[in-house]
Each structure stands twice: as C-alpha cells, then as structure tokens.
N, C-alpha and C positions, 0 to 999 in steps of 0.2 A: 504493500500500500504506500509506503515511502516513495517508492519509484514515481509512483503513478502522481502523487503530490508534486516532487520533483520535475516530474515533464509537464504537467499541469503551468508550474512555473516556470520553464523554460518557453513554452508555448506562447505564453502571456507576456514575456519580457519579448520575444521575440515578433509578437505580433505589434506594440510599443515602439520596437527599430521602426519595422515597416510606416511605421501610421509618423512618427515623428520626421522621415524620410522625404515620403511622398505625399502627404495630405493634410498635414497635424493645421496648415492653417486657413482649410476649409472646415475648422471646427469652432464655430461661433462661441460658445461658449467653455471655456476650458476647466469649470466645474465636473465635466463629462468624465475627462480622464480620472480627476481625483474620487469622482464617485464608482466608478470601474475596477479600479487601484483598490479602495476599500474593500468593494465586494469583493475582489480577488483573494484581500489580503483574510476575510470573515470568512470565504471558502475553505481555504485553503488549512484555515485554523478550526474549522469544523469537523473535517476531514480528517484531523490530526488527534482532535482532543476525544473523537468516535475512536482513533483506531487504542490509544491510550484509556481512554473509560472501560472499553469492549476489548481490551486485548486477546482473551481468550476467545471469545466468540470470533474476532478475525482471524486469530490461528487455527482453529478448527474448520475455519471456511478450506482447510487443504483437504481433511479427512472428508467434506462434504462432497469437495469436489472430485474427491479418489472413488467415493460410492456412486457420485453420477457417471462416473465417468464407466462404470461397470455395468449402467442402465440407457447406456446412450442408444442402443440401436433403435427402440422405442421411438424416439424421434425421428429418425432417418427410413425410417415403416410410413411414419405419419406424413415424411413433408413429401413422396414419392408423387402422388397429384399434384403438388402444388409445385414441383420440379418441373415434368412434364409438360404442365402450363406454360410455365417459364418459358422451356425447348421451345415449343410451339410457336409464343409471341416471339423469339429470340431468331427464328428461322425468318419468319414472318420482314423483321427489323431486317435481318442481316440483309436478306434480297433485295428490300426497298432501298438499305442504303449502299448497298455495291453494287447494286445493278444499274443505277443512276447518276446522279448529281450526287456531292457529301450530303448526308442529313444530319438535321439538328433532333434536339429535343423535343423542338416546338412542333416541327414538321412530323414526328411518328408520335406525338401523341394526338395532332388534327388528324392525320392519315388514317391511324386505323382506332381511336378514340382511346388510347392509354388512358392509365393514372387512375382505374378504379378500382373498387374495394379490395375485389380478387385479386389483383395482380400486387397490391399495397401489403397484401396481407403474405401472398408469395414471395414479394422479393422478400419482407424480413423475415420472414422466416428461414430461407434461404440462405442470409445474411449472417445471421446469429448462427444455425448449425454450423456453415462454414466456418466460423470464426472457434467456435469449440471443437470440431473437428481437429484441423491444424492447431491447437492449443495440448491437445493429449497427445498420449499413445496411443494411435488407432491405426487400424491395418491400412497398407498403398490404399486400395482398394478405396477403401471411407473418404479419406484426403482427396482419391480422384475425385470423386459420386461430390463434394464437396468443392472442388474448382469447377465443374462442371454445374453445378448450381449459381456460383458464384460469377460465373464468366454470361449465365446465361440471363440474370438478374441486370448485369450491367448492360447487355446489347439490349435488351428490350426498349431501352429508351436511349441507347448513348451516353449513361451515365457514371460518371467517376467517384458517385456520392455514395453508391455502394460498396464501393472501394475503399473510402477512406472509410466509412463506418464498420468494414469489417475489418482494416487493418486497428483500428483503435480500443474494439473489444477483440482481437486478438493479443492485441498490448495488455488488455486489461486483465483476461485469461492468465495469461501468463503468468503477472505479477502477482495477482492473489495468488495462484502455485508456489510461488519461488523461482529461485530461475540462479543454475550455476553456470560459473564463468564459460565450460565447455557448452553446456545448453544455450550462453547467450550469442558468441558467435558463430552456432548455425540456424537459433532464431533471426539475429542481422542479415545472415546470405539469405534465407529464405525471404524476409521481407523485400532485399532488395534484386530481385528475383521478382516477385508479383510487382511492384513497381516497374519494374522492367517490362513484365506482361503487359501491363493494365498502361502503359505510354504507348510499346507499340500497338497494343489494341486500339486504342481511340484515334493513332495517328493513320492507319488503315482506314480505318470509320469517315476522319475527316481530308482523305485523301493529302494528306501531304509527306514532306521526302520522308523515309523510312533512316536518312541518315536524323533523322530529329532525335529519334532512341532517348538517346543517353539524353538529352535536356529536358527530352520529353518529363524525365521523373524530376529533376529540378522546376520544371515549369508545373507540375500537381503542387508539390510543396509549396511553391509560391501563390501558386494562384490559393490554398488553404489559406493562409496569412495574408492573402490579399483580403479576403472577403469576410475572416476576422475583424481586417482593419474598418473595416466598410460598416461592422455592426457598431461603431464608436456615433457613426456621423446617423445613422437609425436608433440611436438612443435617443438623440434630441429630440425626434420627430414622437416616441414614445411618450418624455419625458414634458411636454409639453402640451400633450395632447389635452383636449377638452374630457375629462372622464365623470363620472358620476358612479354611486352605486351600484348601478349595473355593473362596474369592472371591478368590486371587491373580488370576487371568486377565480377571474379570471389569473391571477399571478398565479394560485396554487394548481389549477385546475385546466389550466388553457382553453384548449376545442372543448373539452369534457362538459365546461360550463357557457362555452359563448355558443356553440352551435344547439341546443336546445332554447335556451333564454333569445336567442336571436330568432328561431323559427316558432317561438310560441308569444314571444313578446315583441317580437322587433325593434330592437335595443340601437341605438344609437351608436356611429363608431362602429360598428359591428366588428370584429379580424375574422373577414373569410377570405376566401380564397381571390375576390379583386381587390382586398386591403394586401395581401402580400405579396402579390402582383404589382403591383404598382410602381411603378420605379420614380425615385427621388434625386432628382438632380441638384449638386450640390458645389457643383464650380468643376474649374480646371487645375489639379494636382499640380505638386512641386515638378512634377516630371513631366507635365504638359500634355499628363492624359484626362480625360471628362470623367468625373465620379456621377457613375451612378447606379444607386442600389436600392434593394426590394428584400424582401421575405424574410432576411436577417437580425428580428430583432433582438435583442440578450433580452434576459431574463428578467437581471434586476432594476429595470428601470420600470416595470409594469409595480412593482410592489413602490418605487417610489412615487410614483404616480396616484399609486392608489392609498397609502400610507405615510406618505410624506419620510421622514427622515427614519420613523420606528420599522418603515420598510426592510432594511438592511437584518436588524432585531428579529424581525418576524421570518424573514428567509431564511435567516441561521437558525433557526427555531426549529422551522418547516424542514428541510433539508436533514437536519440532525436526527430528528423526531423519523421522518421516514427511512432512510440507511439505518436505524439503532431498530426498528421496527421488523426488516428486512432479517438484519440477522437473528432477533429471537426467533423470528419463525423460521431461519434456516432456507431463507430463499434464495438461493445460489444465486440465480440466473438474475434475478429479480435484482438481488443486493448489486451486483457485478453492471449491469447495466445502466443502474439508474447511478451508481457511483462515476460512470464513465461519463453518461448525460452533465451530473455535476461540473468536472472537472475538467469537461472536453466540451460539451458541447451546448451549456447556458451557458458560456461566456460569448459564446455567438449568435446564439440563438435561444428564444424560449422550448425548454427543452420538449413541451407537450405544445406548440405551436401550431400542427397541424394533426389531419387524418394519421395521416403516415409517420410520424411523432408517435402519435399515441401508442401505435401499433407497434414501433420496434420497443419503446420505453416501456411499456405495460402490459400489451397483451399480450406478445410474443412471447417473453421473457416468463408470464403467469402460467401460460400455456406448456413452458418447459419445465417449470417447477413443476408440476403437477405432472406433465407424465412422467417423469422421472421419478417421482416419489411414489406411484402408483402400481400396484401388482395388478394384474386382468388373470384371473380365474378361466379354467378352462372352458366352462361356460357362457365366456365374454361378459359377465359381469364383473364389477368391483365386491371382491366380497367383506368384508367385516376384516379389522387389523389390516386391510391391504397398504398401508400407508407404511413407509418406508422408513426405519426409525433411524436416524442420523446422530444420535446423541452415543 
C-alpha cells in the first residue's frame, strides 16, 4: 500500500510539472492549485493512517487474495459471453477501421451505436479479470483468454482508457500482494511490453508510420498527465458552478444520485452525458496549443461546492469510512478498486462520474466479490454455509 501512496504522489507532483509548464496561466484563479495540493495532501494521509489503524486487516488482504486466487476460474466461466461480445463488436470495429479511412471514437460509436449498457458492462469486466489475471499465478492459457479480452475491449471503440485502467489495477494487484525485487523486474518488462502492444495497436488503428512505436508509449504517458493537467482548469468550472441542494448527494454518490433525481425531478445543472460532453475553452497554453476540455472533473471540488471548506473534512470522512468498510467485510476486489479510484483516478476525475464509472468502481468489483466467495452446489443452487470463510 506504501507503493501505491508513493506513485499516487509521484503522479501528482508530476502532473504539477506538466500544468506549471504549459498552462499554469490559463488558471484564473490560483486558489485551485492550493485546494488540489490539500486534497492530495488529506488523500494521501487517509490512505496512510487506514493502512496504520487497519494494519492487520491490510496484511491479510495477501491471505484473501491467495484464497481468490484458488477460486478464480469462476469468473472466467462467467465473463465467457461477455468476451464473445466483445470479439464480435471488436471484429465488427476492426473492419470498419482498416478497411477505410482511420476511425475515431466518435465515428464507431455513431457507426454502429456503441457505449451501451452491455458493452459498458463487458468491457469492465473484461478489464478487471485481465488485470487479476496477469496479477497471479495463473496458467499461459488464463493470461492468453485475458489479452484476448483485453485487446478486444480496446478495439471496440479505439480506446487507450482500457489500457490505462487495467495497467493501474494491475499496479494495484500487485502491490497489495507484495512484490520482490526479482518479481518487480519482470512485472516492469511485462508492462512495458503491453505499452509497447497497446502504441502499436492504436498507431495501426490510426494509420500512421509504424516507426512511431517506441514514442508511441511516451506519447500515452503524456497524453495521461496531459488530461490530469486539464482537470485543474475543470475544477473552476465545478467550483463555481451555481448549485443548490439538489447537489448534496451528488459528491458521495455521483450518476447513482443525479440520474434518478434528474429523471424524476428535473434538477437543474443536471451532469449527464451533454454536461460532460461539452468542451470548455480556456485560452492558448504556454506552448501555443488551444486548451480544451470536457468530462474530466476531480472529485473534490463537487464537495467544495456543495460544502464549502468542511468539504475536504467530509471526503476524508467518506473515503476513510468506505476503504475501512471494504476491508471488515473482506472485499478484495471491492477494497483494491475503489483504493485505486482514490488514489489514481479522483484526482482526475469524479471517481462515480458516469455509467461506466459506476460499473468498473462498484459493480464489477461486487460482482467478483461475490463469486469468488461463493460455492454452487451440485444442484446449481447456493446452498447454506456456501460462503467462503476468509478469516
């Protein structure tokens, strides 16, 4: 867990270079950073004083993960349609985009109507097996049936966001494991290895020279820290926003509470899907490129928004309370996930922001707890004691 606080702050210092670099003064008001800087600094010390309070229950998180890891096929039974799927759409993509002009994202989701429930619910699932997969000991075999998920998650839309989301619960796998010096340098060649895949694959996709390779994985990295940088200048627009009651719920709960309260009340402000669309133009960068950005908003400017300064108080609260939550019950998947949401991915975004938010943060993650801890009886029911005792 230290590791992961560790890169957490290297992430953040380094997302900092970027933004003082090229854009630091298209940020109107420079309170921004300092309230970013706090959150970071309340994360980061939540995360610590959890693993400190809870030390035994985060060491045991090995022996939980030693028992899943003995119950994994379970899951790889289950995602088998939802793989398939994947193939299907992923064939589907491939031809549209090599048989053609490059395509984008925007083009194969008008083409053939992406980005619904099924497909939201497939890629993470997808996403997360793969990332546990390559995280154990599991036979060639498992690893392939799990690149093969994973490659075909990304072609369905041309997307690199499955990429980073499973190299980052692959990091996160790991480091609740442990990780020895021999196991960390051929975790590093394997990552950079699917880096390697995942550049040439998109630079194929997007027709361009195949000597790009090797920058190609410099240019993901960058473009990650680019669009970090981006959620500083989409704080303001949060941060400023006209809110009311209606947006108590929404810092803890995100889509969970805006998309019902929106389609039964019609709430004002609504965040659906043309609020995070939307792109906000915010000048011309030190570098004399045009800023502008959408869908990126962090977390914690929705609680200072809606709480004013006790916002900060209330997300260390919240965040604390659910990780300490996670581990009494022994929720592997659950704990590991939403720990990585924390630490990696509200500082760029609300971590329950969308559909597909929900889906990898919650449901997917619930979904694996649960089979994993579960016996099926010969008779395909759940019978009495079928629950998996991990203590």
């Amino acid at each position: 867990m230290k590791l992961l606080i560790a890169g957490s702050i290297f992430i953040y210092f380094l997302t900092l270079i970027f933004l003082y670099k090229n854009s630091i003064n298209l940020i109107s008001n420079e309170v921004i950073i300092f309230y970013a800087t706090l959150d970071a600094l309340l994360t980061w010390l939540c995360c610590f004083l959890l693993m400190k309070s809870r030390s035994k229950s985060v060491y045991r998180l090995k022996d939980i993960a030693a028992s899943y890891e003995k119950n994994f096929r379970k899951l790889v039974v289950v995602s088998i349609p939802a793989v398939l799927y994947l193939i299907n759409e992923a064939v589907e993509s491939a031809s549209f985009a090599f048989g053609g002009a490059a395509a984008s994202r925007e083009q194969l989701i008008h083409e053939f109507d992406r980005n619904g429930f099924f497909y939201i619910i497939s890629s993470s699932y997808a996403v997360l097996l793969a990332s546990f997969l390559f995280s154990f000991k599991t036979h060639i075999i498992y690893k392939f049936y799990a690149l093969i998920a994973l490659l075909a998650s990304m072609l369905v839309l041309l997307s690199r966001s499955e990429l980073s989301n499973f190299l980052f619960m692959l990091v996160t796998f790991v480091c609740l494991r442990g990780l020895s010096f021999k196991s960390a340098i051929k975790f590093s060649i394997i990552l950079l290895l699917i880096l390697l895949m995942a550049a040439t694959f998109t630079l194929m996709a997007q027709r361009r020279p195949m000597e790009d390779g090797i920058s190609g994985i410099f240019n993901i990295i960058e473009i990650f820290i680019q669009y970090r940088a981006y959620s500083f200048h989409l704080s303001e627009i949060v941060l400023f926003m006209d809110t009311s009651a209606e947006k108590l719920l929404y810092p803890f709960f995100g889509y969970l509470s805006e998309k019902p309260l929106g389609d039964l009340f019609g709430i004002e402000n609504v965040v659906d899907g043309r609020f995070l669309a939307n792109f906000h133009y915010f000048g011309i960068s030190g570098t004399g490129v045009p800023v502008r950005a959408n869908s990126l908003y962090p977390w914690w400017p929705w609680f200072i928004s809606s709480y004013s300064g006790f916002g900060f108080i209330i997300k260390f609260l919240f965040v604390y309370s659910v990780l300490n939550l996670a581990l009494r019950l022994r929720l592997y998947f659950t704990f590991a996930v939403f720990l990585n949401a924390v630490l990696v991915t509200a500082m760029g975004r609300h971590p329950l922001l969308h559909l597909s938010a929900v889906s990898s943060v919650i449901l997917i993650p619930l979904v694996f707890d649960f089979l994993v801890r579960i016996r099926i009886g010969s008779t395909g029911k759940v019978p009495k004691s079928a629950i998996i005792r991990l203590s």
